[in-house]
Jmol script that loads the backbone (N, CA, C; Angstrom):
load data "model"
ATOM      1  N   UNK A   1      69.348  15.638  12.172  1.00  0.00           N
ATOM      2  CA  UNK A   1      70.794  15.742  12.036  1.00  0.00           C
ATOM      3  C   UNK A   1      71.461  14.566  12.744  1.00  0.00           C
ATOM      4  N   UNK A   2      72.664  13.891  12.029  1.00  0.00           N
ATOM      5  CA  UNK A   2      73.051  12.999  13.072  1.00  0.00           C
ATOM      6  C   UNK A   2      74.631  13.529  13.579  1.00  0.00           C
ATOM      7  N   UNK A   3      75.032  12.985  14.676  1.00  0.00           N
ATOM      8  CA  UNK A   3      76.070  13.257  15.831  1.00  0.00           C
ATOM      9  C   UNK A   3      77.104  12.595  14.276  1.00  0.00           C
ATOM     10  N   UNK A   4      78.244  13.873  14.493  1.00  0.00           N
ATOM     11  CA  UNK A   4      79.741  13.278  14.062  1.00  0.00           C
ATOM     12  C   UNK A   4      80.814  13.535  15.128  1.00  0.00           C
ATOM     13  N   UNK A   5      81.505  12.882  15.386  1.00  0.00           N
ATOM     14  CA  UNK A   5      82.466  12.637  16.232  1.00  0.00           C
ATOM     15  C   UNK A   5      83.645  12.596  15.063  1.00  0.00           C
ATOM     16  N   UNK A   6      84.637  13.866  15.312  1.00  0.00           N
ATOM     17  CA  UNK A   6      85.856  14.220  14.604  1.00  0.00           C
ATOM     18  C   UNK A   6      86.955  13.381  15.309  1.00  0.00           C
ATOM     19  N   UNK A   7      87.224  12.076  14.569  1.00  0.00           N
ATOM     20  CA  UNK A   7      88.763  11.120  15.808  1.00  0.00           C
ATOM     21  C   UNK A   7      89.981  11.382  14.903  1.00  0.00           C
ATOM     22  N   UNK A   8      90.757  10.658  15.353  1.00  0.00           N
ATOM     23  CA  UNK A   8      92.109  10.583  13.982  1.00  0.00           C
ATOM     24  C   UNK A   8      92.340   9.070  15.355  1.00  0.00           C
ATOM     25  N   UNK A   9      92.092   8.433  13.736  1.00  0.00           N
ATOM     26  CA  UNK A   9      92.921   7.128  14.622  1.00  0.00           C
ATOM     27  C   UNK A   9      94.249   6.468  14.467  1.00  0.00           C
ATOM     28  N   UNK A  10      94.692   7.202  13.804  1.00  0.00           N
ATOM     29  CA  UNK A  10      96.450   7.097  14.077  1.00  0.00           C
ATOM     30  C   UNK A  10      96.859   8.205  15.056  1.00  0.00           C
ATOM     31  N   UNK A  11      96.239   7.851  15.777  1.00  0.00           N
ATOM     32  CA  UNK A  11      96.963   9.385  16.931  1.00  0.00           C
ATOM     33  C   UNK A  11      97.643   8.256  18.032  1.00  0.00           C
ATOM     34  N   UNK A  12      99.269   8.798  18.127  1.00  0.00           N
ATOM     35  CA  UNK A  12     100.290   8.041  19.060  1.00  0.00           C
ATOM     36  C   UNK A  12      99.987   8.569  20.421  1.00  0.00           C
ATOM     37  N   UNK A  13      99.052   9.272  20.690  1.00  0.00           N
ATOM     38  CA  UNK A  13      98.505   9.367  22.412  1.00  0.00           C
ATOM     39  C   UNK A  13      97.254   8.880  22.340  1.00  0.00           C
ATOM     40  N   UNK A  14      97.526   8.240  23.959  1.00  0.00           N
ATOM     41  CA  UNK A  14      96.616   6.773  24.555  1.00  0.00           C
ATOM     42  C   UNK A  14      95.750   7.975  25.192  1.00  0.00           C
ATOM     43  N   UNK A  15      95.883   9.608  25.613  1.00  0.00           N
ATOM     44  CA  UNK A  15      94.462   9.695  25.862  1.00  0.00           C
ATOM     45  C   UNK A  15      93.724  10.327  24.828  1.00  0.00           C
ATOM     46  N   UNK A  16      94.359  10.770  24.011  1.00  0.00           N
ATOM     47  CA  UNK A  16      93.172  10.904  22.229  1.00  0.00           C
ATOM     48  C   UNK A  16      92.644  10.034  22.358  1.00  0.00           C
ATOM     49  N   UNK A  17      92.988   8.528  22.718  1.00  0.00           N
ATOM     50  CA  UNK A  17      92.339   7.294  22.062  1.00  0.00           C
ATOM     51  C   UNK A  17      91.016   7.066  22.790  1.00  0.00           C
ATOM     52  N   UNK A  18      92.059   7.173  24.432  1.00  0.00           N
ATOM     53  CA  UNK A  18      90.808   7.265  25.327  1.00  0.00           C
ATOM     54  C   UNK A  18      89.549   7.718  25.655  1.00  0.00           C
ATOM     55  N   UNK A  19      89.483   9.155  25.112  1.00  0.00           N
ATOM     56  CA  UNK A  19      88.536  10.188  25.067  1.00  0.00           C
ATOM     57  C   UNK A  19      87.767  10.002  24.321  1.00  0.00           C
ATOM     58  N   UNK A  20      88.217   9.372  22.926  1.00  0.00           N
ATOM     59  CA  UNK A  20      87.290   8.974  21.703  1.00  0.00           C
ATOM     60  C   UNK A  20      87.017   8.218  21.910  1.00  0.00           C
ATOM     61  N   UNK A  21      87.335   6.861  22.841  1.00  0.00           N
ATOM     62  CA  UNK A  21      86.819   5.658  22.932  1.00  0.00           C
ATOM     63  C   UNK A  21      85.764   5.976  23.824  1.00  0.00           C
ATOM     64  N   UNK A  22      85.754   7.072  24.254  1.00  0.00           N
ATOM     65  CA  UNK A  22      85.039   7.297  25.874  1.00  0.00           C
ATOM     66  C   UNK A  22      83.493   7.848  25.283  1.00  0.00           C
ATOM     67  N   UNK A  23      83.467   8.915  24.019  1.00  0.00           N
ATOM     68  CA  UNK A  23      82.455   9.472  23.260  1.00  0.00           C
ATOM     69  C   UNK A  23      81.863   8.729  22.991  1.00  0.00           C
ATOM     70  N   UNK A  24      82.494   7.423  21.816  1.00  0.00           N
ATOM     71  CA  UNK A  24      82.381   6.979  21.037  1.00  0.00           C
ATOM     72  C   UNK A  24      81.235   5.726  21.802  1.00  0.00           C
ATOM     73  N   UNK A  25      81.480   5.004  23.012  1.00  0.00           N
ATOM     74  CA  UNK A  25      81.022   4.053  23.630  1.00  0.00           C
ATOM     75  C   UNK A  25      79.905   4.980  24.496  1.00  0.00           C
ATOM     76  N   UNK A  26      79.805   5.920  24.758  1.00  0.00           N
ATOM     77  CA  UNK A  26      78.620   6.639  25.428  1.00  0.00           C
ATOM     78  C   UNK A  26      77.684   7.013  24.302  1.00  0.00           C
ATOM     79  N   UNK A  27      77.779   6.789  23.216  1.00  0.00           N
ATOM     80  CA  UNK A  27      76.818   6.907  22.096  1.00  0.00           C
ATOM     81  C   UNK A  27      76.671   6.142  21.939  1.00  0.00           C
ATOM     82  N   UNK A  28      77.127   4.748  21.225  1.00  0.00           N
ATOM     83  CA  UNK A  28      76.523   3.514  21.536  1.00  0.00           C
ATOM     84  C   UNK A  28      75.839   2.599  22.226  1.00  0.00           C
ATOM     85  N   UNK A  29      75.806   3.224  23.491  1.00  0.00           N
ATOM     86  CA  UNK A  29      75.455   2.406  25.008  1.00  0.00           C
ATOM     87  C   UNK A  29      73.991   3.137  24.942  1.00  0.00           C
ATOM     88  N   UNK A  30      73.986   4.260  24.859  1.00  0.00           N
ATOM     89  CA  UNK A  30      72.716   5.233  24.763  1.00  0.00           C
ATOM     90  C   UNK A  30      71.585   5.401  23.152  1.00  0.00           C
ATOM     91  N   UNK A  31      72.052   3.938  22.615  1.00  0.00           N
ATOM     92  CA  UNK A  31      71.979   4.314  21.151  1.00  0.00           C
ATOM     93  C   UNK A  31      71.652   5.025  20.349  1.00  0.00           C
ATOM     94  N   UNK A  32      72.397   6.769  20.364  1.00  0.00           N
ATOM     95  CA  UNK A  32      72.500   7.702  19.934  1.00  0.00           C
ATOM     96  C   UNK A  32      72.961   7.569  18.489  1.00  0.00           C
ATOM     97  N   UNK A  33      72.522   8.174  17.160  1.00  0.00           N
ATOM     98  CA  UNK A  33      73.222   7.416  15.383  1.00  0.00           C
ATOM     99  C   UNK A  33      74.337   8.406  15.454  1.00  0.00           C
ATOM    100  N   UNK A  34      75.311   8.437  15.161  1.00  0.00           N
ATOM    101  CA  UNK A  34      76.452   8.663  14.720  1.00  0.00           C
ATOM    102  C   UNK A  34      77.041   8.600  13.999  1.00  0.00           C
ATOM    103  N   UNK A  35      78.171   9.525  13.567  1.00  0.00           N
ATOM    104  CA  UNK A  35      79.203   8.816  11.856  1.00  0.00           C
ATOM    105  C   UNK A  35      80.372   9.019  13.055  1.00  0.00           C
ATOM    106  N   UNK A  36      81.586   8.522  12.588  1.00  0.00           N
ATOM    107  CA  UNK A  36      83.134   8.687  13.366  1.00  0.00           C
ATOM    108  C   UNK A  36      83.451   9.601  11.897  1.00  0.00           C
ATOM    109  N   UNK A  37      83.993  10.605  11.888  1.00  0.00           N
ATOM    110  CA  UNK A  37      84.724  11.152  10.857  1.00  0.00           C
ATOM    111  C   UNK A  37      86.859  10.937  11.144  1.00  0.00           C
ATOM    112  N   UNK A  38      87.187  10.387  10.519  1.00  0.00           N
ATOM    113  CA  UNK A  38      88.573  10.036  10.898  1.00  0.00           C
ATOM    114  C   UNK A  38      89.538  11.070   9.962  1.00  0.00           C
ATOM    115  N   UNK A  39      90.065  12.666  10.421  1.00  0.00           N
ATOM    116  CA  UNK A  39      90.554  13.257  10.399  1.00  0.00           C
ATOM    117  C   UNK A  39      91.960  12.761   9.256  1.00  0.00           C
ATOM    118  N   UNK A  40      92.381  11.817   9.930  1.00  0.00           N
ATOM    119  CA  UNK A  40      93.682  11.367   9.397  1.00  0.00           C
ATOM    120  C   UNK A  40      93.421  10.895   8.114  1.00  0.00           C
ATOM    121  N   UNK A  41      92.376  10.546   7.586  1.00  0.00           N
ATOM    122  CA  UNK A  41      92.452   9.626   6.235  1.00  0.00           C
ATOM    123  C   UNK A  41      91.605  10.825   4.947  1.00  0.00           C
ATOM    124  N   UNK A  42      91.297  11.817   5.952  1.00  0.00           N
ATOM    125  CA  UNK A  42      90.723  12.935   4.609  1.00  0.00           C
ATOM    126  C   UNK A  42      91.144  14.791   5.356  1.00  0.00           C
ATOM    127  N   UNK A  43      91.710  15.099   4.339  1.00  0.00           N
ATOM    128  CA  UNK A  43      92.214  16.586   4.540  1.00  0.00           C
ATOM    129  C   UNK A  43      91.365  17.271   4.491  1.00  0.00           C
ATOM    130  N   UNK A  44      90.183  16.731   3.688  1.00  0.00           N
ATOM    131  CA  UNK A  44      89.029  17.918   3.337  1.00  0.00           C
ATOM    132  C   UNK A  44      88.789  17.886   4.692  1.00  0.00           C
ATOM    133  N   UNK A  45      88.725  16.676   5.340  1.00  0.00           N
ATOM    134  CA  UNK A  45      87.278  16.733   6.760  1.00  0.00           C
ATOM    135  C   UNK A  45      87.778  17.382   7.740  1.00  0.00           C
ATOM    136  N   UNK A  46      89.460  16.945   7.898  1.00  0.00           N
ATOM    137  CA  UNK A  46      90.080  17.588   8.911  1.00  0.00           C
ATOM    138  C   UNK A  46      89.936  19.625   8.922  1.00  0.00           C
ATOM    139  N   UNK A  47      89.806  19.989   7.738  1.00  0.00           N
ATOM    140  CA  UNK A  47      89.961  21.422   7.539  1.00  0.00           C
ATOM    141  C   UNK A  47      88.778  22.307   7.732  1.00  0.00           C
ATOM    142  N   UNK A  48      87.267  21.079   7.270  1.00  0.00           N
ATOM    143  CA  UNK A  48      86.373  21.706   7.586  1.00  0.00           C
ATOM    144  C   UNK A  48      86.142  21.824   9.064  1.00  0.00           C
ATOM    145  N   UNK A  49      86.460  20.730  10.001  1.00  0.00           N
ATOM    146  CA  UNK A  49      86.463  20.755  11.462  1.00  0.00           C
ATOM    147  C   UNK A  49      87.436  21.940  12.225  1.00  0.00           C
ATOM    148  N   UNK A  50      88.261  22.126  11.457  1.00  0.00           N
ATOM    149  CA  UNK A  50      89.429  23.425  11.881  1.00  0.00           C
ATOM    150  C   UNK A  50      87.954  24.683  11.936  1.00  0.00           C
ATOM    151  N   UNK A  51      87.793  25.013  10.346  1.00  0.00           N
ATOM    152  CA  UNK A  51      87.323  25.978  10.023  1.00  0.00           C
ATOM    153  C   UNK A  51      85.889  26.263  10.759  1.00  0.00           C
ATOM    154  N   UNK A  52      85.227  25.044  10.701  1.00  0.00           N
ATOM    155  CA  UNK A  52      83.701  24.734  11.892  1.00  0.00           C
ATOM    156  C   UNK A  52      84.074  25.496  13.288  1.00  0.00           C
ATOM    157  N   UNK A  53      84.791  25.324  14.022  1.00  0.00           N
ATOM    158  CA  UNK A  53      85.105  25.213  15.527  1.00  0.00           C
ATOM    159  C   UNK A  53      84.922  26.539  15.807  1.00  0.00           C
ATOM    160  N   UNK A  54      83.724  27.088  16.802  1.00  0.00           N
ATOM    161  CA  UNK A  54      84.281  28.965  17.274  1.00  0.00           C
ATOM    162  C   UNK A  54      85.401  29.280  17.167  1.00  0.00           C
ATOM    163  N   UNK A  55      85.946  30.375  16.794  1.00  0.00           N
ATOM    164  CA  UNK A  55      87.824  31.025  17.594  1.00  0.00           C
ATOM    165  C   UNK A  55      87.556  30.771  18.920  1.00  0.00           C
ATOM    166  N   UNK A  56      86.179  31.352  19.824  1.00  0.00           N
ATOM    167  CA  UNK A  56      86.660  31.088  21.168  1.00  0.00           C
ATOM    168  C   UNK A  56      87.043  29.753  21.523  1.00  0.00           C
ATOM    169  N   UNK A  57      86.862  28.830  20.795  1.00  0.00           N
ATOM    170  CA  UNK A  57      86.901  27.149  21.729  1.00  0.00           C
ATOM    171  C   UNK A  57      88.091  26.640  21.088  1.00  0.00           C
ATOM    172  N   UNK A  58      88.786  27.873  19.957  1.00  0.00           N
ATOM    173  CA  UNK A  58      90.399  26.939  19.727  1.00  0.00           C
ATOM    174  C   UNK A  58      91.462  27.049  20.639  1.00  0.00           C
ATOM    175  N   UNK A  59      92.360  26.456  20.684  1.00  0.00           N
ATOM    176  CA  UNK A  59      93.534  26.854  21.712  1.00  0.00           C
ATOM    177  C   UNK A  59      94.160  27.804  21.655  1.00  0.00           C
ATOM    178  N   UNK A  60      94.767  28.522  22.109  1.00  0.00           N
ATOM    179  CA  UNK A  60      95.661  29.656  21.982  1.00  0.00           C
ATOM    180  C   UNK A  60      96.608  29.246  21.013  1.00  0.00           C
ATOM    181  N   UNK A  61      97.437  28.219  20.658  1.00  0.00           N
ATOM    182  CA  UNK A  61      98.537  27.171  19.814  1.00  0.00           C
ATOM    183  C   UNK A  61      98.153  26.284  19.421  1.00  0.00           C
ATOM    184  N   UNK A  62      98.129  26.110  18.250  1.00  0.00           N
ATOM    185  CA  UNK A  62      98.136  24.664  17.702  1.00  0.00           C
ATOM    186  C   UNK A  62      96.690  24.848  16.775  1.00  0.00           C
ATOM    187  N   UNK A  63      96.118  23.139  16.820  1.00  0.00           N
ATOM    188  CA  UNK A  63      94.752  23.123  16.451  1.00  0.00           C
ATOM    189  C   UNK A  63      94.357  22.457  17.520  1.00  0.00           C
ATOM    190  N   UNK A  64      92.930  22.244  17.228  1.00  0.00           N
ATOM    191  CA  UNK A  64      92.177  21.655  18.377  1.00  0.00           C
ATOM    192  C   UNK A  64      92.769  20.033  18.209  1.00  0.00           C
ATOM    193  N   UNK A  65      92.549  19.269  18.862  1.00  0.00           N
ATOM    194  CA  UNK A  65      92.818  18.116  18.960  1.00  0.00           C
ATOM    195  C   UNK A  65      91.290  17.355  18.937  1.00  0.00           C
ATOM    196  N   UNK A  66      91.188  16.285  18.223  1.00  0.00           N
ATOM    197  CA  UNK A  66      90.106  15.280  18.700  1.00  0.00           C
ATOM    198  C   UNK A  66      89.872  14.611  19.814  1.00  0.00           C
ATOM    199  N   UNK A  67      88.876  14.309  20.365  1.00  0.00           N
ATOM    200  CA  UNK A  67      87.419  14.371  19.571  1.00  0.00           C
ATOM    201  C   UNK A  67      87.005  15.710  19.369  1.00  0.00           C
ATOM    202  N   UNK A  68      86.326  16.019  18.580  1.00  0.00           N
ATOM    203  CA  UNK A  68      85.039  17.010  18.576  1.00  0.00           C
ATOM    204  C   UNK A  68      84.199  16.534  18.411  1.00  0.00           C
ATOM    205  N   UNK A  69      82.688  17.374  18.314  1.00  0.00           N
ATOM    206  CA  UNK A  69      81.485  16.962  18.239  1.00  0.00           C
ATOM    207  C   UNK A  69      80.887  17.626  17.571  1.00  0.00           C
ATOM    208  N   UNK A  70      80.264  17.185  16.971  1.00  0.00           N
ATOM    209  CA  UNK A  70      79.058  18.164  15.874  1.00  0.00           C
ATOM    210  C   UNK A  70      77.755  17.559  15.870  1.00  0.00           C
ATOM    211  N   UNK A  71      76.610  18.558  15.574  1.00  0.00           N
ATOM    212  CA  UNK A  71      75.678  18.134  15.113  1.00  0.00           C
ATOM    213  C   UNK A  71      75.325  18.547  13.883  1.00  0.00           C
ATOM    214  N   UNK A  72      74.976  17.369  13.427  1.00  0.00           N
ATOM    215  CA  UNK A  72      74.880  18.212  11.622  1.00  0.00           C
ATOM    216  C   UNK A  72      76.214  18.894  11.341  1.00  0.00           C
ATOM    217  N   UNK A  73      76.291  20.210  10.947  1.00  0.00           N
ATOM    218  CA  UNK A  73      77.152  21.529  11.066  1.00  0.00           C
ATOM    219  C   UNK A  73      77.458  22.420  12.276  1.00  0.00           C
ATOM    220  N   UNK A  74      76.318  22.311  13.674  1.00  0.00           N
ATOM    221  CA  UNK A  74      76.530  23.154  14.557  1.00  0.00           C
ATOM    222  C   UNK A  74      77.724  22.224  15.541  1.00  0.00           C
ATOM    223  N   UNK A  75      78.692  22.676  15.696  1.00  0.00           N
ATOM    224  CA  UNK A  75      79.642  22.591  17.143  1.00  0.00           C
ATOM    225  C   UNK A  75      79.043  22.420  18.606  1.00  0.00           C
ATOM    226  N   UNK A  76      79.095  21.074  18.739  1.00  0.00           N
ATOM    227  CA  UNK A  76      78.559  20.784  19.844  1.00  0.00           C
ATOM    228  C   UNK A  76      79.800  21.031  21.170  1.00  0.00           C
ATOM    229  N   UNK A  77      80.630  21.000  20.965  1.00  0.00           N
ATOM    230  CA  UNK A  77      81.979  20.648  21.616  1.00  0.00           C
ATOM    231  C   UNK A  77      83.324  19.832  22.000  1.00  0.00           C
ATOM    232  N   UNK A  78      84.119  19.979  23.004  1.00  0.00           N
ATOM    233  CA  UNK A  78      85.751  19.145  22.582  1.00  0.00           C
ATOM    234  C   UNK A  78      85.222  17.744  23.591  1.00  0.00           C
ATOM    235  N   UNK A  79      86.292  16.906  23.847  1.00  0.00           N
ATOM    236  CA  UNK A  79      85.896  16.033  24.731  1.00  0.00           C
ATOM    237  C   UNK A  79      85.826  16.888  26.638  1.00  0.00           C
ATOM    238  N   UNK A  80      86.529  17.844  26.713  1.00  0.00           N
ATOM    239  CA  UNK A  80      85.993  18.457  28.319  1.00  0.00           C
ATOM    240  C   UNK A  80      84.564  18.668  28.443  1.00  0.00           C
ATOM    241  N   UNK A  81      84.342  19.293  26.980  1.00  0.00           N
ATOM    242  CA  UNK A  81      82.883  19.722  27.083  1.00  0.00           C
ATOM    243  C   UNK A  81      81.751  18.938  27.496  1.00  0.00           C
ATOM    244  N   UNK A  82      81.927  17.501  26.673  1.00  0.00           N
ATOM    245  CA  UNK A  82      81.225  16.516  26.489  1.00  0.00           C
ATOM    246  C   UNK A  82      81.489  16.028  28.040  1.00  0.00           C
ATOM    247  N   UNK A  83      82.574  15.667  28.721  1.00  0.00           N
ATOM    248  CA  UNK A  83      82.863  15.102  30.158  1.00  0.00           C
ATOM    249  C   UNK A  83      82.172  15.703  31.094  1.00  0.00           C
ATOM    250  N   UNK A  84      82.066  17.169  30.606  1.00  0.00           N
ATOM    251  CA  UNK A  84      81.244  18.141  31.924  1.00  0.00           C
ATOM    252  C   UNK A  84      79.804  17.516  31.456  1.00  0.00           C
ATOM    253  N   UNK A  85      79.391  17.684  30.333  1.00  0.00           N
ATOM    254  CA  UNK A  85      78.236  17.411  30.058  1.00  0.00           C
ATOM    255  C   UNK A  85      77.342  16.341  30.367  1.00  0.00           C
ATOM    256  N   UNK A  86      78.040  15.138  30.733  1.00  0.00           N
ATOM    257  CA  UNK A  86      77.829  13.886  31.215  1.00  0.00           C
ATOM    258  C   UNK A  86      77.962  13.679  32.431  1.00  0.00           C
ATOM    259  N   UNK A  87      78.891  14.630  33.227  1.00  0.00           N
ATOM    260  CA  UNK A  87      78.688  14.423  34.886  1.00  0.00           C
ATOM    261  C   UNK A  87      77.854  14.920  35.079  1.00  0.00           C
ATOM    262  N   UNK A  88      76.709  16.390  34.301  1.00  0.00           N
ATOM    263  CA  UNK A  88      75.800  17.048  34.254  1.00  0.00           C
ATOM    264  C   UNK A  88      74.625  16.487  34.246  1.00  0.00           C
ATOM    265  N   UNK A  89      74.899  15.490  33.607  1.00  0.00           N
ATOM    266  CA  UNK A  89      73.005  14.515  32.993  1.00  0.00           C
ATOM    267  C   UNK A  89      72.688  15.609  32.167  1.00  0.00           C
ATOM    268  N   UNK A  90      73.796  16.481  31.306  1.00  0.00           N
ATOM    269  CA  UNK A  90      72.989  17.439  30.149  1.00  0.00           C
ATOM    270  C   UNK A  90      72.945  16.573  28.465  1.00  0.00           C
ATOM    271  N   UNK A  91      73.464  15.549  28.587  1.00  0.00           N
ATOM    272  CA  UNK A  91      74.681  15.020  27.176  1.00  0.00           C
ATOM    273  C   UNK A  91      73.371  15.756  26.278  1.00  0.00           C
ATOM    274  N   UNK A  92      72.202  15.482  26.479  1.00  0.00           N
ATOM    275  CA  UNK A  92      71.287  15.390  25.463  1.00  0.00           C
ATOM    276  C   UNK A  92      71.108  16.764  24.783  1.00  0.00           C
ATOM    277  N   UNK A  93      71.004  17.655  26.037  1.00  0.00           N
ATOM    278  CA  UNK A  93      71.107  19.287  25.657  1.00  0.00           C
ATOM    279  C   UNK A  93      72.603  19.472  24.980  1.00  0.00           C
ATOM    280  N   UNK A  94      73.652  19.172  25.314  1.00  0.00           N
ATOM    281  CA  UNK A  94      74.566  19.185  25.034  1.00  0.00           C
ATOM    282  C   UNK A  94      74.773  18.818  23.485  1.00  0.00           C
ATOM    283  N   UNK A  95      74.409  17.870  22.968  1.00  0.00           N
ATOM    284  CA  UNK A  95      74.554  17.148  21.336  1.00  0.00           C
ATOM    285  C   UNK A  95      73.236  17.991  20.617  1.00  0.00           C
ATOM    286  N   UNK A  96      72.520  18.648  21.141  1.00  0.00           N
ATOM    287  CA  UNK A  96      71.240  19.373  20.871  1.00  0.00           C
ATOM    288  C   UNK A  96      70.032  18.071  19.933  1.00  0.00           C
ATOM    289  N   UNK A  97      69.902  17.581  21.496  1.00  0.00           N
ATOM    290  CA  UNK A  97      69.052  16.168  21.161  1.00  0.00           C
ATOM    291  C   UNK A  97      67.806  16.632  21.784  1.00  0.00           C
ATOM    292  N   UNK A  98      66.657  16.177  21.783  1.00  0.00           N
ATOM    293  CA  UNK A  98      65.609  15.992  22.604  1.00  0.00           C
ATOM    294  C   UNK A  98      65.994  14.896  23.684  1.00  0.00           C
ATOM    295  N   UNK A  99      65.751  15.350  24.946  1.00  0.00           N
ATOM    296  CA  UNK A  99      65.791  14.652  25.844  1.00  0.00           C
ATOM    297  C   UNK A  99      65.283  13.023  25.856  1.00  0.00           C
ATOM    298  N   UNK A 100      65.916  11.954  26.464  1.00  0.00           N
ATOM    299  CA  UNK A 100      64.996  10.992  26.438  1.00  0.00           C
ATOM    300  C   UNK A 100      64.719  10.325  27.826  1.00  0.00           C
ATOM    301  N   UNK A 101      63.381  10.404  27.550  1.00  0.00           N
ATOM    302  CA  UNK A 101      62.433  10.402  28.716  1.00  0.00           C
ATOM    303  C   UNK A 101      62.797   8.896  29.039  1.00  0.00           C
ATOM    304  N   UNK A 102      63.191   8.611  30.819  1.00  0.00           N
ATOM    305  CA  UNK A 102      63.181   7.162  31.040  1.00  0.00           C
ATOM    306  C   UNK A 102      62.090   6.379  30.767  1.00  0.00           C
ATOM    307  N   UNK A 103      62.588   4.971  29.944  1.00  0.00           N
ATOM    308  CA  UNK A 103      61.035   4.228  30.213  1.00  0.00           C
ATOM    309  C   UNK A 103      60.307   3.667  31.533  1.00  0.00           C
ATOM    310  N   UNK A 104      59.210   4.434  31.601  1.00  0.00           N
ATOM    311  CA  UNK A 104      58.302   3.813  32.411  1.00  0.00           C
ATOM    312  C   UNK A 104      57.725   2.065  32.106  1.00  0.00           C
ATOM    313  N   UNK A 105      57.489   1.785  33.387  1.00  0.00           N
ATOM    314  CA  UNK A 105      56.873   0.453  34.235  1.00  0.00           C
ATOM    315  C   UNK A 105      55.901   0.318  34.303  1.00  0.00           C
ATOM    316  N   UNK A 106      54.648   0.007  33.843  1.00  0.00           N
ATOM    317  CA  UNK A 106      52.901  -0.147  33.587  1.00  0.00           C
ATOM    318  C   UNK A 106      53.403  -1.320  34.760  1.00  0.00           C
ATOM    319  N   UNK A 107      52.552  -0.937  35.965  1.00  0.00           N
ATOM    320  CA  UNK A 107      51.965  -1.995  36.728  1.00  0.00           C
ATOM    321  C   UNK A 107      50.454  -2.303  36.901  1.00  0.00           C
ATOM    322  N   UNK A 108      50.069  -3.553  36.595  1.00  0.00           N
ATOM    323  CA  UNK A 108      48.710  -3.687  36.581  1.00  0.00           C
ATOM    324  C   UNK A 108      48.490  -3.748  38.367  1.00  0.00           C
ATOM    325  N   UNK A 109      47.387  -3.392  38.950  1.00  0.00           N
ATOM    326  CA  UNK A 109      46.630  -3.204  40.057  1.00  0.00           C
ATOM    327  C   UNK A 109      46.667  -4.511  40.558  1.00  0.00           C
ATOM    328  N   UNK A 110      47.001  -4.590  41.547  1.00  0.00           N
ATOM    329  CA  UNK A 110      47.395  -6.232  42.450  1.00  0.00           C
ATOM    330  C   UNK A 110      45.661  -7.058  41.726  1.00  0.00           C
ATOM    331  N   UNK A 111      45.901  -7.882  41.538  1.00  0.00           N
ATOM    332  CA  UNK A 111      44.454  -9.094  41.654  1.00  0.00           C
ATOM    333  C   UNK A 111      44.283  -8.646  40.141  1.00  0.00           C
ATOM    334  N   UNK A 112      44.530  -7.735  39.287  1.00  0.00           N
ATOM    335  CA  UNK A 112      43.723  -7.513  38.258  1.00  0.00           C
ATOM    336  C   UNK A 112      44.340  -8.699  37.039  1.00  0.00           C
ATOM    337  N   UNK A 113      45.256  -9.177  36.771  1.00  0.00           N
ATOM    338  CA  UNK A 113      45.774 -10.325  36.155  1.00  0.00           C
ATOM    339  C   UNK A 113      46.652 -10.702  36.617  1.00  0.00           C
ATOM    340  N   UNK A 114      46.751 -11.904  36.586  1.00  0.00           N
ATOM    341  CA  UNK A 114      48.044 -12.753  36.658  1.00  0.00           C
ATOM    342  C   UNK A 114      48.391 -14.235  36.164  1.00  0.00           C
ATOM    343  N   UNK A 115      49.142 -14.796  35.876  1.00  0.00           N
ATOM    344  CA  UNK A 115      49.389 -16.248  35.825  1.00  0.00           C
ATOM    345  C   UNK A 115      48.567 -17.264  36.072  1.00  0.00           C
ATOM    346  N   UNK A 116      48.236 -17.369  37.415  1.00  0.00           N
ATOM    347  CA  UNK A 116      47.537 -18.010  37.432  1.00  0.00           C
ATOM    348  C   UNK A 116      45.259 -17.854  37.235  1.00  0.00           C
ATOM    349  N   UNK A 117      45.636 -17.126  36.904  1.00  0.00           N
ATOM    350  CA  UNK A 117      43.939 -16.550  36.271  1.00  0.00           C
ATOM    351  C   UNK A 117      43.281 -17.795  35.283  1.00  0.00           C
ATOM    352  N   UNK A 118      42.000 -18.007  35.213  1.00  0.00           N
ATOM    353  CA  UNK A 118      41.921 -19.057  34.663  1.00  0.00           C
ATOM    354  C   UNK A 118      41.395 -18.685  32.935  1.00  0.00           C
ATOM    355  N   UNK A 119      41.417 -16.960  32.757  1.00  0.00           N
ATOM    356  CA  UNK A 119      41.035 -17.037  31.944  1.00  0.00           C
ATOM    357  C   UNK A 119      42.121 -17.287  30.367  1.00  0.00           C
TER     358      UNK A 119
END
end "model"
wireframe off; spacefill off
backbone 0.3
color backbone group
């Protein structure tokens, strides 16, 4: 499944922009695949993201606001979710990724090769 990130990029608040810029660059940096779905330029997408979202995670008023997150079809969460999730070190559980394991450092055994070796 790959990560969609629900934005609207005609949105006249600088922290919509922020938040999505904030998702949007923590998936890239981590090179996680992604689509941006842009709310504003299709009604279908915006309605299925309405209709996707638990009742518990909508607001009491209104609609949800972007970002959201999805995987595939499952609701990953809003941008708080994702913020907790990242001060957490969960993002990966969070987007329902397999973890990724840091890369390890192969050190060869002092004397066993080096540069100057003559072979």
């Amino acid at each position: 499944m790959v990560i969609r990130v629900f934005i609207a990029s005609s949105s006249g608040f600088v922290a919509i922009k922020k938040k999505q810029q904030d998702v949007v660059r923590f998936l890239e940096a981590n090179k996680i695949e992604f689509e941006e779905v842009d709310i504003t330029m299709s009604e279908e997408q915006r309605q299925w993201m309405y209709k996707n979202i638990p009742p518990e995670k909508k607001p009491a008023q209104g609609n949800p606001l972007p970002p959201q997150i999805f995987n595939g079809d499952r609701y990953c969460g809003d941008y708080d979710s994702f913020f907790e999730s990242k001060e957490s070190n969960t993002v990966f559980s969070f987007l329902g990724l397999k973890s990724r394991l840091a890369s390890t450092v192969h050190y060869r055994p002092f004397g066993t090769h080096s540069r100057y070796d003559d072979s």
